[in-house]
Structures are given as C-alpha cells and as structure tokens.
KOLLOPA-404636 format. One record per residue (C-alpha): x, y, z; residue number from 0; residue in three letters. Coordinates in Angstrom, 2 decimals, padded with zeros to 5 digits, always signed. Layout:
<dopas>
<<X, Y, Z>, NUM, "Ala">
...
</dopas>
This chain:
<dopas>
<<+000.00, +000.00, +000.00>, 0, "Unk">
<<+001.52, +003.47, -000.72>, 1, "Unk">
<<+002.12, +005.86, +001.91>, 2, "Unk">
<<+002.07, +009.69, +001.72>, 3, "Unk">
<<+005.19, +011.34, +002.91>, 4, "Unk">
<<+007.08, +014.53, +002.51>, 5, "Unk">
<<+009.89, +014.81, +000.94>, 6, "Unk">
<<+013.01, +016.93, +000.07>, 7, "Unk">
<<+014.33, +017.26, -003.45>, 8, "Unk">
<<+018.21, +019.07, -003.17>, 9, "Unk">
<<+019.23, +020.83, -006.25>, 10, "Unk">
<<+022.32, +023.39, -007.02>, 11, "Unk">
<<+021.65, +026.74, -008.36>, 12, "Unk">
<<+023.76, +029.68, -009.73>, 13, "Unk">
<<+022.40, +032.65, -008.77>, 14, "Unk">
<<+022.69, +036.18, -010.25>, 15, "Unk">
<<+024.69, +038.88, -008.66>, 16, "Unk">
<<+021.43, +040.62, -007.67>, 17, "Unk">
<<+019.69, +037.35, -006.06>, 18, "Unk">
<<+023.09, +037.12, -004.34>, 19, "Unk">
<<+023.30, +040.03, -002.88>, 20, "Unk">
<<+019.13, +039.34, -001.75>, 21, "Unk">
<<+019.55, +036.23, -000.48>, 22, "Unk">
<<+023.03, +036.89, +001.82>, 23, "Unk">
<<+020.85, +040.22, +003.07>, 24, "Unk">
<<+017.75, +037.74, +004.49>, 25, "Unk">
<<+020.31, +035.56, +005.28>, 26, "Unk">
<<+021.42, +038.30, +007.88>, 27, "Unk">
<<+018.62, +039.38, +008.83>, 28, "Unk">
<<+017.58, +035.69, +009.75>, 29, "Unk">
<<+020.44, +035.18, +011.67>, 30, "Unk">
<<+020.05, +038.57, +013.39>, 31, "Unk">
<<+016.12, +038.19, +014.26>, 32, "Unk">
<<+017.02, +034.66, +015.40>, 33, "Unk">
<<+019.81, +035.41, +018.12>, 34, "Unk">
<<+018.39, +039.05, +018.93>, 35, "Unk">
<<+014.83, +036.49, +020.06>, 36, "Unk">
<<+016.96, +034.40, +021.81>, 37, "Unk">
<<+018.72, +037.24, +023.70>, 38, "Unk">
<<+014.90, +038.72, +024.59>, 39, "Unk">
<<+013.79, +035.55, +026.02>, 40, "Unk">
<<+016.80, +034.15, +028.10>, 41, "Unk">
<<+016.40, +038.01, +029.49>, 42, "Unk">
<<+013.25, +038.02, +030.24>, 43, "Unk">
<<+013.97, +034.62, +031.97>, 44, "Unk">
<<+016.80, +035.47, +033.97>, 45, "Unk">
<<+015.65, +038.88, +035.13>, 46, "Unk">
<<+012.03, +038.66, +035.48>, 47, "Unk">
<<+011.39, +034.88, +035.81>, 48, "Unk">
<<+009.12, +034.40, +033.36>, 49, "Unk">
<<+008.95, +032.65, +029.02>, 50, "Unk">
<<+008.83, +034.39, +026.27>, 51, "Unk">
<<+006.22, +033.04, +023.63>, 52, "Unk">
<<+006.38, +032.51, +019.86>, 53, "Unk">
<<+003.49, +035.39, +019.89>, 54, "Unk">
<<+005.50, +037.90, +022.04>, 55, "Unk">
<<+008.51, +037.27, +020.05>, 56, "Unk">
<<+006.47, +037.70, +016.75>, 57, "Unk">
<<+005.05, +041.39, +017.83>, 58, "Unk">
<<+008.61, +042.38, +018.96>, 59, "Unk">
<<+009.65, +041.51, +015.57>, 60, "Unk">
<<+007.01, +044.28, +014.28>, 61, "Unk">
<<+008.57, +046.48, +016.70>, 62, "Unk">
<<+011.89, +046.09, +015.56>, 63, "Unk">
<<+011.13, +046.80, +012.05>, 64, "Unk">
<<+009.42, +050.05, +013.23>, 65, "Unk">
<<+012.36, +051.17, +014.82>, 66, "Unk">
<<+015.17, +053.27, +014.00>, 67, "Unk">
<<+017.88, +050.75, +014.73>, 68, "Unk">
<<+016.58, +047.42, +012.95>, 69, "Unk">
<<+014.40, +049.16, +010.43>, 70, "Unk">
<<+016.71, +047.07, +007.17>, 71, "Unk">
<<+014.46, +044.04, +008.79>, 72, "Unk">
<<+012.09, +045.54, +005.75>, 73, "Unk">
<<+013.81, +045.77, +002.90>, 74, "Unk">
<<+013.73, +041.30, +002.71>, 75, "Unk">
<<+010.68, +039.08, +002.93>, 76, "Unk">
<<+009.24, +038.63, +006.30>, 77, "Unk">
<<+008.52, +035.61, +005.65>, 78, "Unk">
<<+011.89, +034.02, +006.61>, 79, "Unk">
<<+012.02, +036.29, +009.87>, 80, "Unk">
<<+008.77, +034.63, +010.85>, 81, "Unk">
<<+010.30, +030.87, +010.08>, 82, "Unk">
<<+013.30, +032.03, +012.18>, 83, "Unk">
<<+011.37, +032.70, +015.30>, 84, "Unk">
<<+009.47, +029.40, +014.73>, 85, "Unk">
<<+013.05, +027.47, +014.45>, 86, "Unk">
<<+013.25, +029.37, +018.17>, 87, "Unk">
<<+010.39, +027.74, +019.52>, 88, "Unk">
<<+010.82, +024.44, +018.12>, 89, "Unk">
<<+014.33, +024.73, +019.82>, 90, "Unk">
<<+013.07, +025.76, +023.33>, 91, "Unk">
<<+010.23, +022.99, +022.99>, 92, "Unk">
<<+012.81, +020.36, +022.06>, 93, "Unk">
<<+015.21, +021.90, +025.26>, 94, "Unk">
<<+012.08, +021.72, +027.73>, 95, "Unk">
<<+011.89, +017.99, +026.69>, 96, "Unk">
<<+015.18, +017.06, +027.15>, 97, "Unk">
<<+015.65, +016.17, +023.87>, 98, "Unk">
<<+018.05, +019.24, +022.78>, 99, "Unk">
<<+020.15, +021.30, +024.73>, 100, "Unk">
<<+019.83, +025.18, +025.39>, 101, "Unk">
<<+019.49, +027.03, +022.19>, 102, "Unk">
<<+022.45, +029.00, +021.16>, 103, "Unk">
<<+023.29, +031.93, +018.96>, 104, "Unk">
<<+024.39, +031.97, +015.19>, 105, "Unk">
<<+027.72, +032.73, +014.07>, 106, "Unk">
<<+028.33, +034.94, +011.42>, 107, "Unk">
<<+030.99, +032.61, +010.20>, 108, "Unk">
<<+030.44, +029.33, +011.55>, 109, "Unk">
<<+026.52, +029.11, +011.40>, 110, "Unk">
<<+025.02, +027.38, +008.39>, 111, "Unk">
<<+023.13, +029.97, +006.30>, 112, "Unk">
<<+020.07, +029.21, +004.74>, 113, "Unk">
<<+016.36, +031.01, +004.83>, 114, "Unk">
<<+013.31, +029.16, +004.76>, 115, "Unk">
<<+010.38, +030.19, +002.19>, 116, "Unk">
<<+006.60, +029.08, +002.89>, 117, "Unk">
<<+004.17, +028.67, +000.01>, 118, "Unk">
<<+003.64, +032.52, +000.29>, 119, "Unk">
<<+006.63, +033.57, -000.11>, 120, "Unk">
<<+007.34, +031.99, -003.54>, 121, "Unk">
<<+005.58, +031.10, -007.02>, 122, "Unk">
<<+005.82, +028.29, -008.77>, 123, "Unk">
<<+005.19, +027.93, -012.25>, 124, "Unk">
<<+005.61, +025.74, -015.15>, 125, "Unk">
<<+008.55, +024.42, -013.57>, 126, "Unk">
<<+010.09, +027.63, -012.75>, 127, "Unk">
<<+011.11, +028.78, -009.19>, 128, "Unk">
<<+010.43, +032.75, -008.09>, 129, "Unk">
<<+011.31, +033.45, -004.34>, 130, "Unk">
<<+009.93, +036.66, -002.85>, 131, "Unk">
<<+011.59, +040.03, -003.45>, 132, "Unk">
<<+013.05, +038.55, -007.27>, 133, "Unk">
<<+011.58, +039.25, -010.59>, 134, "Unk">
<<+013.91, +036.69, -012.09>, 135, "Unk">
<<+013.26, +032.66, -011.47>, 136, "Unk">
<<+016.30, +030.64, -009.76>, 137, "Unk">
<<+018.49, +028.88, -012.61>, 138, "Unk">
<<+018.61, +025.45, -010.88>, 139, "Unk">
<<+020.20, +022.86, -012.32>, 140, "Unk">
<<+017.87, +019.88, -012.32>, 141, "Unk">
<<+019.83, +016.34, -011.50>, 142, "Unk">
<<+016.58, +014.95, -011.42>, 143, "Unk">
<<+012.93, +015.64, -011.83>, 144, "Unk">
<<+010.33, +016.57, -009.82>, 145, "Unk">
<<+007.19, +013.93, -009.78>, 146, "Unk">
<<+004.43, +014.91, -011.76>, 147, "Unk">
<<+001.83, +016.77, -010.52>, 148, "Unk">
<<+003.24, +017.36, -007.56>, 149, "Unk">
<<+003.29, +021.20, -006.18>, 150, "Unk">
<<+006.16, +022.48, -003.28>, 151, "Unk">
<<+004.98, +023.04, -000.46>, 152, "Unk">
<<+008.46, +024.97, +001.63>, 153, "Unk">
<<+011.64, +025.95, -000.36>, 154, "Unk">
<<+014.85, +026.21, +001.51>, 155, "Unk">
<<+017.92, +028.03, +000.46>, 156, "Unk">
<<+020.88, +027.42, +002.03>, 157, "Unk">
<<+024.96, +028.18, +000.91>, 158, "Unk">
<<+027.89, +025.92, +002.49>, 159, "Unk">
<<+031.56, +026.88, +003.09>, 160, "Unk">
<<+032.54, +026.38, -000.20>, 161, "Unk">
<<+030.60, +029.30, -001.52>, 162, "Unk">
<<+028.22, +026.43, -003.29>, 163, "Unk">
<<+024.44, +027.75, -003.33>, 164, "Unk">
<<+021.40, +025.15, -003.12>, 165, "Unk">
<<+017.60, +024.93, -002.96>, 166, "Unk">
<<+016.16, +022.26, -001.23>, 167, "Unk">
<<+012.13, +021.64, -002.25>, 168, "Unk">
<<+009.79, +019.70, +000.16>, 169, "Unk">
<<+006.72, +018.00, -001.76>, 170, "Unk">
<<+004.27, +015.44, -000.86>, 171, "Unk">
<<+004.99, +011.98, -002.66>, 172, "Unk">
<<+003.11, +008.58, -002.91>, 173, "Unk">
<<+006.04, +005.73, -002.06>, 174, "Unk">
<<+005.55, +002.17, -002.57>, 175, "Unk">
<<+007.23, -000.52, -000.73>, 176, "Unk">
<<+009.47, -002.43, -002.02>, 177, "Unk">
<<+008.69, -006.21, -003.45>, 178, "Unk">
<<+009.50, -008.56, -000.05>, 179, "Unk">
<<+012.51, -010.73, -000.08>, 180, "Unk">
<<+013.79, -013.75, +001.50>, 181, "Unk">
<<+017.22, -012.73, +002.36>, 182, "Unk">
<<+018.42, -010.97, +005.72>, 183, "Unk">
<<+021.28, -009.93, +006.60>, 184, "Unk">
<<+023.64, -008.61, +009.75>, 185, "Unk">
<<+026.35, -005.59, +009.89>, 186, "Unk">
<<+028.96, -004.72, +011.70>, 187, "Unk">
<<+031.26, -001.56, +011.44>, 188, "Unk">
<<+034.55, -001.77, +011.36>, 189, "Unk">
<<+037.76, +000.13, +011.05>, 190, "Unk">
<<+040.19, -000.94, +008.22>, 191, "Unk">
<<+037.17, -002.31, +006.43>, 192, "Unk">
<<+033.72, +000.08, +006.18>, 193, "Unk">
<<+031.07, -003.01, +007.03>, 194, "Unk">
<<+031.61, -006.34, +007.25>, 195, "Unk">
<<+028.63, -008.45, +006.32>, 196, "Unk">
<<+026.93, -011.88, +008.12>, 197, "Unk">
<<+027.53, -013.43, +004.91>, 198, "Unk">
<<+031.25, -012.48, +004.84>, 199, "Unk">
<<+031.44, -010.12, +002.20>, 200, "Unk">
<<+033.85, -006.79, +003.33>, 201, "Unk">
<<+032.43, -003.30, +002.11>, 202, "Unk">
<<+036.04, -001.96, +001.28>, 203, "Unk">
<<+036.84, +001.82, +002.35>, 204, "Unk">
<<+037.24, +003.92, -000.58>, 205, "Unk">
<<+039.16, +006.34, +001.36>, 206, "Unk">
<<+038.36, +009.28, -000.35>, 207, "Unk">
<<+040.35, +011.71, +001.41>, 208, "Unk">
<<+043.58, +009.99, +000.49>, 209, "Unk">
<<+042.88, +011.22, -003.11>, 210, "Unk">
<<+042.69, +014.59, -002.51>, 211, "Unk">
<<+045.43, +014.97, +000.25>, 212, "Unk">
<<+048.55, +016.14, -001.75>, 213, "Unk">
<<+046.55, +019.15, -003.24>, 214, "Unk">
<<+044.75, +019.54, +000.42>, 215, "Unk">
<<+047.96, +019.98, +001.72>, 216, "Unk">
<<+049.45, +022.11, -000.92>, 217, "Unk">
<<+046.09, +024.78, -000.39>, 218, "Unk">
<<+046.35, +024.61, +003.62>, 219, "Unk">
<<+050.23, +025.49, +003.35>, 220, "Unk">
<<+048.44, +028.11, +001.52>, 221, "Unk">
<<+046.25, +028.99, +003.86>, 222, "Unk">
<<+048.43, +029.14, +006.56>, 223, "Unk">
<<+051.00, +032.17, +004.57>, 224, "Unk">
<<+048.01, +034.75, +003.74>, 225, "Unk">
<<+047.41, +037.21, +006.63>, 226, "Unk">
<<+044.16, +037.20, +008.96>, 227, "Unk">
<<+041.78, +039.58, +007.61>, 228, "Unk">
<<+042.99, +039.74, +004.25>, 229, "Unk">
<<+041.13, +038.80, +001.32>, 230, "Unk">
<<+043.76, +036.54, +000.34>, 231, "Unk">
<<+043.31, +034.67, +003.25>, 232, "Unk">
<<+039.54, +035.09, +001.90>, 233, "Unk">
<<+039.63, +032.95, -001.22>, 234, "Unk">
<<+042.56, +030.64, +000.34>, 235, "Unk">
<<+039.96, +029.67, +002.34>, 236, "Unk">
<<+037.48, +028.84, -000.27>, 237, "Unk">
<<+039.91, +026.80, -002.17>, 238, "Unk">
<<+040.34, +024.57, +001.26>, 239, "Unk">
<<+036.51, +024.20, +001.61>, 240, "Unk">
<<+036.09, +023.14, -002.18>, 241, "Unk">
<<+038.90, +020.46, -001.43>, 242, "Unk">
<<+036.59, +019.36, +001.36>, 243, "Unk">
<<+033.40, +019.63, -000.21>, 244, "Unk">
<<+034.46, +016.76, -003.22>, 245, "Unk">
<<+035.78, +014.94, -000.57>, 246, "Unk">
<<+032.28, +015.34, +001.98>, 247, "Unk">
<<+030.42, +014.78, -001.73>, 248, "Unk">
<<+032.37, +011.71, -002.69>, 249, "Unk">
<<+031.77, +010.23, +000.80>, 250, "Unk">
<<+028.08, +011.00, +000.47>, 251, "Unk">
<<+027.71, +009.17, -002.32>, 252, "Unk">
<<+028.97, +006.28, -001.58>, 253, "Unk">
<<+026.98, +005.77, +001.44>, 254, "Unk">
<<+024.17, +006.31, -000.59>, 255, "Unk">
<<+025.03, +003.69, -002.70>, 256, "Unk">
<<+026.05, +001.00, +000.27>, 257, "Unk">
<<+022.94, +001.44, +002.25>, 258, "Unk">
<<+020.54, +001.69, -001.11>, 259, "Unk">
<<+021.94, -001.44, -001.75>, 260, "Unk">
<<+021.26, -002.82, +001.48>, 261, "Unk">
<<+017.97, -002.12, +001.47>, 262, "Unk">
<<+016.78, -003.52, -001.66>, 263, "Unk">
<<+018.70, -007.10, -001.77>, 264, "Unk">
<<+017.36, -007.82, +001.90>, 265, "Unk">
<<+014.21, -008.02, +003.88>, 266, "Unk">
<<+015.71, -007.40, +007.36>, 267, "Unk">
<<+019.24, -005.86, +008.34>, 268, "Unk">
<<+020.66, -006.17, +011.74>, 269, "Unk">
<<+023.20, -003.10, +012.92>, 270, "Unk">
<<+025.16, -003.65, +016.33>, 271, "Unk">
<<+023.99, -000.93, +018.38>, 272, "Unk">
<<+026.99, +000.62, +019.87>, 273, "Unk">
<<+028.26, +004.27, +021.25>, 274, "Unk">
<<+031.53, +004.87, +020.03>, 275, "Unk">
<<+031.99, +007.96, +022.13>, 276, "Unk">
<<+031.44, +006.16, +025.56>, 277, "Unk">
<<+033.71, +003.39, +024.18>, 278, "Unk">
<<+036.30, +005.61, +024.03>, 279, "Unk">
<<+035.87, +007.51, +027.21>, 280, "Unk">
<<+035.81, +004.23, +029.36>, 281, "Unk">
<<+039.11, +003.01, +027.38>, 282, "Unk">
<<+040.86, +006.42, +028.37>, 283, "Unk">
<<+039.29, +005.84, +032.08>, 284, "Unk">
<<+040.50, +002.18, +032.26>, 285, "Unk">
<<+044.17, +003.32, +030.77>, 286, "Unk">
<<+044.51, +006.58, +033.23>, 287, "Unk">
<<+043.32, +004.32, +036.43>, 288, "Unk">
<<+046.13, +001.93, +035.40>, 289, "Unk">
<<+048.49, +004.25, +034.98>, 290, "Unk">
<<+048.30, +005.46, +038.87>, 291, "Unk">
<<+048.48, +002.31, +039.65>, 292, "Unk">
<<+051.33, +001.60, +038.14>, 293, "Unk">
<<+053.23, +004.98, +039.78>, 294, "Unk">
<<+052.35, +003.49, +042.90>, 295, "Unk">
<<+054.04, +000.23, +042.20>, 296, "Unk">
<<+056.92, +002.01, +040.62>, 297, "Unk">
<<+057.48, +004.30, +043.63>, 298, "Unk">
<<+056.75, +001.31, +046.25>, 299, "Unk">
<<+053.29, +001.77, +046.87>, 300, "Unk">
<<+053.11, +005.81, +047.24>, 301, "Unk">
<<+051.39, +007.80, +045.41>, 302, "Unk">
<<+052.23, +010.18, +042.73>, 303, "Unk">
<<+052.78, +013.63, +044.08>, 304, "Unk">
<<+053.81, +017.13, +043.77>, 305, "Unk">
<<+057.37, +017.27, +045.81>, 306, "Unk">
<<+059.08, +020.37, +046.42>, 307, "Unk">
<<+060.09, +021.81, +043.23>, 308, "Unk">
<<+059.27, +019.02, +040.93>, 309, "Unk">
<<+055.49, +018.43, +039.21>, 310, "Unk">
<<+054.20, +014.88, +040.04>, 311, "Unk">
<<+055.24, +011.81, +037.18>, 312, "Unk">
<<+053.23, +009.17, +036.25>, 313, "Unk">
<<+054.09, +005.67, +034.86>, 314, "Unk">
<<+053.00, +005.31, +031.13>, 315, "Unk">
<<+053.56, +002.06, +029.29>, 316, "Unk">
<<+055.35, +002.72, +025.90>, 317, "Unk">
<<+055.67, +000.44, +022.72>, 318, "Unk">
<<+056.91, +001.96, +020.05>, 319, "Unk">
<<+055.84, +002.29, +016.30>, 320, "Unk">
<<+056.92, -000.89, +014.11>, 321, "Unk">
<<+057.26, -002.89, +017.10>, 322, "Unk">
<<+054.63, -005.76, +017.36>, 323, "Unk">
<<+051.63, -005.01, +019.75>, 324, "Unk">
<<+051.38, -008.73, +020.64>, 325, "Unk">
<<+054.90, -009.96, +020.58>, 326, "Unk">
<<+055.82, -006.93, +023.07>, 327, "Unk">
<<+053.09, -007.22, +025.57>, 328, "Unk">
<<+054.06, -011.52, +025.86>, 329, "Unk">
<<+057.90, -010.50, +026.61>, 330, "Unk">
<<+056.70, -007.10, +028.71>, 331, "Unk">
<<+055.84, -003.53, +027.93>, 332, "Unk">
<<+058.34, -000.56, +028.81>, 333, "Unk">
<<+057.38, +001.92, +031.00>, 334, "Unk">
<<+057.82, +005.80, +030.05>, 335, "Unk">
<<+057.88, +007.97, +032.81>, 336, "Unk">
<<+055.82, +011.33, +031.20>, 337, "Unk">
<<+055.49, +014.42, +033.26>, 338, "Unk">
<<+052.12, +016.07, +033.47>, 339, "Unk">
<<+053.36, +019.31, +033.28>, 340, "Unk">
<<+056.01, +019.30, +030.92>, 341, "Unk">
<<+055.56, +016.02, +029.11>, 342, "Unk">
<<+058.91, +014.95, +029.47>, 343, "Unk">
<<+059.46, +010.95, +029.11>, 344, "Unk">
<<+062.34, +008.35, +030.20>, 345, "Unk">
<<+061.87, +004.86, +030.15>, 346, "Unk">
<<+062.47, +003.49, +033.33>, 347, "Unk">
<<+061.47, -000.44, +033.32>, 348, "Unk">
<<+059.29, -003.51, +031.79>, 349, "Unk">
<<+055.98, -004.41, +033.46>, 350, "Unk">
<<+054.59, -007.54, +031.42>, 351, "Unk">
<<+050.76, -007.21, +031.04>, 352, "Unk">
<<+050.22, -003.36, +030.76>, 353, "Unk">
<<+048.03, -002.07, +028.24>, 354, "Unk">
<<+050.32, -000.68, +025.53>, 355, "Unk">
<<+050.57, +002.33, +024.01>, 356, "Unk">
<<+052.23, +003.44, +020.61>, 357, "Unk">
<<+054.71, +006.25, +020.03>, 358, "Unk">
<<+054.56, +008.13, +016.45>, 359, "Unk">
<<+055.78, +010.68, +014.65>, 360, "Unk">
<<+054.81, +013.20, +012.56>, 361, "Unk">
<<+056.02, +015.84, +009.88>, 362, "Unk">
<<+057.17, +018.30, +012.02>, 363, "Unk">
<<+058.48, +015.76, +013.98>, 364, "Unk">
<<+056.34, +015.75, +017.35>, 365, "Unk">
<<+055.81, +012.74, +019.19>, 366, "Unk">
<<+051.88, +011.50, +020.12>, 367, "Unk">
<<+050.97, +008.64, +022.35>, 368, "Unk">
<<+048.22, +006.47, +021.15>, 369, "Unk">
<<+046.74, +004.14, +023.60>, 370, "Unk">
<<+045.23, +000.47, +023.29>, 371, "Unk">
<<+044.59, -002.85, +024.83>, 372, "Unk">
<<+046.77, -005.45, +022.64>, 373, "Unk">
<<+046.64, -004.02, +019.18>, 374, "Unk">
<<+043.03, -003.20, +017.99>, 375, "Unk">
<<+042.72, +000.05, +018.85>, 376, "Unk">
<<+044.74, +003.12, +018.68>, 377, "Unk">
<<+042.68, +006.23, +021.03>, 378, "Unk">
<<+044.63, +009.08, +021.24>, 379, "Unk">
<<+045.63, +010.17, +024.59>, 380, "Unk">
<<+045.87, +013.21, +026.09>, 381, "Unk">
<<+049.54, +012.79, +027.07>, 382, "Unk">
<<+052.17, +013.77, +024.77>, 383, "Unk">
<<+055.87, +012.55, +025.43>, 384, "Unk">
<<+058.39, +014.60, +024.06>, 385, "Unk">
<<+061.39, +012.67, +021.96>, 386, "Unk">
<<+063.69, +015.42, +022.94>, 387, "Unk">
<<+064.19, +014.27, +026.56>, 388, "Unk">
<<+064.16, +010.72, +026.63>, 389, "Unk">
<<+066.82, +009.18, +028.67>, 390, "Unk">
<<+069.91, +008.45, +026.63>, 391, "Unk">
<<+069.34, +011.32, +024.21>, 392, "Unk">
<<+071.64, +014.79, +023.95>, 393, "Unk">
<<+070.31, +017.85, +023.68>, 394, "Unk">
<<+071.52, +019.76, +020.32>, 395, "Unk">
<<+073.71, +022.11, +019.85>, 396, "Unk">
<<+072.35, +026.26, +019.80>, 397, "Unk">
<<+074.51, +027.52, +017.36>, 398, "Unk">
<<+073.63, +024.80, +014.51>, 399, "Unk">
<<+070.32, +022.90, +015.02>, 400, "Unk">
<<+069.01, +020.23, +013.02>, 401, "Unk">
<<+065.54, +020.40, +011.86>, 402, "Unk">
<<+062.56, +019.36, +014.34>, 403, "Unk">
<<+062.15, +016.02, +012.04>, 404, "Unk">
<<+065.82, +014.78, +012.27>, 405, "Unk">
<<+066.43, +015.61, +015.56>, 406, "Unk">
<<+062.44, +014.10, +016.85>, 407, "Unk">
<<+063.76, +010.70, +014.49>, 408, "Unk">
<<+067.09, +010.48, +016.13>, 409, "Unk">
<<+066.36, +010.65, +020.03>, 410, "Unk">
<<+063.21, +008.26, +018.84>, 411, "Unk">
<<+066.13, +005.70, +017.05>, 412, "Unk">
<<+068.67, +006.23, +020.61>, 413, "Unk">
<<+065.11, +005.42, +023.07>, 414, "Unk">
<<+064.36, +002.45, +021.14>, 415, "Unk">
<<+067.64, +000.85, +021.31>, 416, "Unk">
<<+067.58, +001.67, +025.10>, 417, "Unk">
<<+064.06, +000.02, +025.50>, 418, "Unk">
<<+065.70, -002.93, +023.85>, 419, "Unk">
<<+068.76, -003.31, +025.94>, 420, "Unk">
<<+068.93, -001.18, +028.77>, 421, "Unk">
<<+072.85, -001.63, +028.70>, 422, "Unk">
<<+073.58, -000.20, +025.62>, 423, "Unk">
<<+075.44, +002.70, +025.39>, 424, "Unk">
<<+073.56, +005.91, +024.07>, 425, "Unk">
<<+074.34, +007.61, +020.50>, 426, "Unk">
<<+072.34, +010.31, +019.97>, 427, "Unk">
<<+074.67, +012.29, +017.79>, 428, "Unk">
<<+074.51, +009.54, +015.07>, 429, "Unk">
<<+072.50, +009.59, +012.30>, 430, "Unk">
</dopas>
C-alpha cells in the first residue's frame, strides 16, 4: 500500500549577482532576528522569571522593524524572519523535553546559512522557481525531476563553506514498498574495512580523502602564509573548503550507494547498536586508572605527588611504532615515565601485562601517544611525550640545530635501542 510522505528534493543553483546580494541580506537578517529572540527571552527569563512566547517574540519583531535601529528588517521578505522565530520555539520545545540542549546563537561565520520560504513567499510555475523580493526565477540545475503533478509546499535556500548555493524543495509523494525478499542480513562496522557483512562479504573503504590529500595539503600550506583579515586569506579559504566539499560529496555518495543497496537485496538488516563515544571515554578511564596504579608500584606503593620543586610523574607504558603489539606485551611492555606538566618521558622499566601504548611521529616531527589494549585500537591520549628528553638522548647544539624532524627521528632511534637493551650505550649524535 503506498504511503504519503514529505519529501526533500536538493538541487544546485547559480544565482545572479542581484539574487546574491538578496539572499546573503535575508540571510542576515535571519540570523540577526534569530539570536536578537533568543537574547529577549533568556532576558526576560533570567531577570524577570518568566517565558517568552512565539506570539510575544512575533510582535517584537514588528517592533523592531518600526524602529530606527533594525528598520533594514524591511527591505527582505518577512517571511523568513517569521520561520526564524518558529526554528526558536521548536528549539526551546525540544530543550524543555530534554531532547536538545539550550538554544544557542548563530555565528556569522560558523553558522550554516540558509532562509526558509513558505508557500507565500514563492511562485511556482511551469517548472520555474520565483522566491519573494526577485523578478527573475532561480536557474537550478535539475539532477533529477520533480514527480508529476506534484506542487512544493516549503523551499529552503541554504549556501555551504565552499561558496556552493542550493535549494532544497519539500513535496508530498506517494512511495511504494518495495517487493519482499527472502534474504536478511547482519552488519557490523569496522575500522580498516567500512562493514563487514553476516555473509562475509567486506564493504572496502574507498578512502576518499587519500585522493585529494597532496593538493589539500598544498592549499592549507596556503592557507596558513596569507594574513588574517585579508582577502587573500579570503579565497585561500574557499579553495580549502572546495577540497573538502568533493571529498564530503564523494563520501556522500557512496553511502548512498552502500545502504541503497542494502535495502533492496534484503528483507531485514541487523546493525550492532553501539556508542563509540562512551567506548572511548571508558578506554581512556581504564588506561589513566592503570596508569596510577602503576606509579604506585613504581614508587613502592606511594602515590604520585607534587614534591618540592618538581610536578608529580606518572608511569605510562610505551611500545613503540613498528614494534609488534602482541609480541611486546608476551615479553613485557616498557614503561615511560611522562610528566604532566612538561611532558617529558624516560623509560624506566618492563611491566609484562600493561596495556600498551604506541609512540609516532609526525612531519614536524612531534611525538603522540596512542593508547590500546593489545593491538586493535589506537585512542589518542591526552599525554604527549616529548622525543627530545628521553633518557639516553643529547640535547643539540644552539649555534647549529638540526631540523625538528631529524632531531624528533634520532632521540626516537637512541630510546628504542635503550628500550631494547637497557645496557647499551647511548648515541644520539649519530645519524
């Protein structure tokens, strides 16, 4: 049986300089009536105990317009204003509830721009889209049509980081279901792979970002020479958020594809139901607990403390990078020594059975710890150990200093040899 429901139809449009320039004015204004309504009512709560309704908020709208301060609120269609303060109220509804938290204000920069249109604020004929306050009809660029007969009911306009501009148009469709099938199926999420399927088949990670990274690092390096403020700096930044936006797009896509897939080869799909984020927070809690405990072992049963001149240390197992996971935690993981206020390291002894953690290196030649139980999972930690100032390593000369990389590589080559045989002499000069 077919079932009514509304639906969204997402197209891209290039608008003309003058619908530009109309659309980032409501856009503005929207964002302006939106946090300006937000500021009256947590007022009005704070001060004088009492809410603020969608009504009240509505006439001071007409007040503001009336005014000498807000009186631009005119010159672009009221009817976005209005959907603005009804956005507000569907916010505070969903906060009473406990389903949201506390509203909070738009950003001028950060905030997604878009303006909502109701059936009165735009015409629609023979195919052609006319939004209030525009003689001319949006040139959209129609991926796919509309079904027939069918007549939009809210148009939203909206512009990402990229400077891209698009028109999403909500119409009531007839869906069918699907013909039934006899084939069901379970999925799991993984991390080298993107699913893994009950009957065994792997859904391979494109990894789209890995296509794109050479000329995302070439327009960051960009980026990161223009001046604040400038408009350099300006369209450096666009150039990053187009890099992102194929890469967001390409992503997109393919999970459209995967789960459209899904759906229509099988009847019933089972997802394990997990929270990644709490995952995550109870390894970090399980790693930092053992961690104490091992400063207390290491310092014959006292606790880590502040002494007189010196921060507290704590005990942090350490494996390093191309060193087996397995193999190391069998024969005993090293212990690195990291102060919390510095993050200075030193490896100081083996304690088999410790959860490991993995050393790496990057570019610019700073050194992260990445934690894990055994090798399937690498959380980054909070604690950073700094290759510099582990034990057996010099420090370099001030008058002719090696670059961050070299240097980071070399005291990372001296500590390993030292976590390998604590005997050895040190040779940090050598390269």
């Amino acid at each position: 049986m077919a079932q009514t429901v509304k639906r969204g139809y997402k197209y891209r449009f290039h608008p003309t300089t003058e619908q530009a320039e109309e659309l980032a004015r409501t856009f503005g204004c929207v964002r302006l009536v939106y946090n300006k309504a937000l500021e009256e009512r947590t007022r009005a709560y704070a001060l004088e105990g009492r809410r603020v309704s969608y009504v009240e908020s509505s006439a001071a709208l007409t007040a503001w317009k009336r005014g000498g301060e807000y009186d631009f609120l005119s010159e672009v269609s009221s009817v976005p204003l209005q959907q603005a303060l009804r956005h507000l109220q569907a916010a505070f509804a969903n906060f009473f509830a406990k389903r949201a938290k506390y509203p909070t204000f738009k950003s001028r920069k950060k905030s997604r721009l878009s303006a909502e249109y109701t059936r009165s604020a735009f015409r629609w004929r023979e195919g052609r889209l006319f939004l209030a306050k525009m003689d001319a009809p949006l040139d959209i660029v129609w991926s796919r049509p509309l079904p027939e007969g069918t007549e939009p009911s809210t148009v939203t306009v909206s512009r990402d980081a990229a400077g891209r501009w698009f028109v999403s148009i909500m119409i009531e469709e007839k869906i069918a279901p699907l013909p039934p099938v006899e084939q069901n199926v379970g999925m799991d999420a993984g991390v080298t792979a993107l699913a893994t399927l009950s009957t065994g088949e792997k859904i391979v990670n494109p990894r789209h970002e890995r296509r794109d990274r050479r000329k995302l690092a070439k327009v960051q390096r960009a980026l990161a020479r223009k001046e604040k403020g400038s408009k350099n700096r300006a369209r450096a930044r666009l150039r990053v958020a187009r890099v992102y936006a194929r890469i967001a797009d390409r992503r997109r896509d393919h999970l459209h594809k995967v789960t459209t897939r899904l759906v229509r080869d099988n009847q019933v799909i089972a997802v394990e139901d997990l929270t990644v984020r709490n995952m995550v927070k109870n390894r970090l809690k399980r790693l930092w607990s053992w961690c104490k405990t091992s400063t207390r072992v290491l310092s014959g049963g006292r606790p880590a403390v502040k002494q007189e001149g010196r921060p507290a240390t704590v005990g942090i197992p350490l494996v390093y990078e191309g060193e087996d996971v397995n193999s190391s935690m069998a024969d005993g993981s090293s212990i690195c020594r990291v102060d919390l206020r510095t993050g200075r390291g030193a490896i100081i002894s083996r304690v088999p059975g410790a959860p490991s953690l993995v050393m790496k290196l990057d570019s610019l030649g700073r050194t992260f710890v990445a934690g894990g139980t055994g090798g399937d999972a690498r959380v980054e930690s909070a604690v950073a150990a700094r290759p510099d100032v582990v034990r057996g390593a010099e420090p370099a000369r001030r008058r002719r200093r090696p670059p961050a990389s070299s240097t980071a590589l070399t005291c990372f080559r001296t500590a390993f040899r030292t976590a390998r045989d604590p005997c050895a002499p040190a040779r940090a000069g050598s390269r």
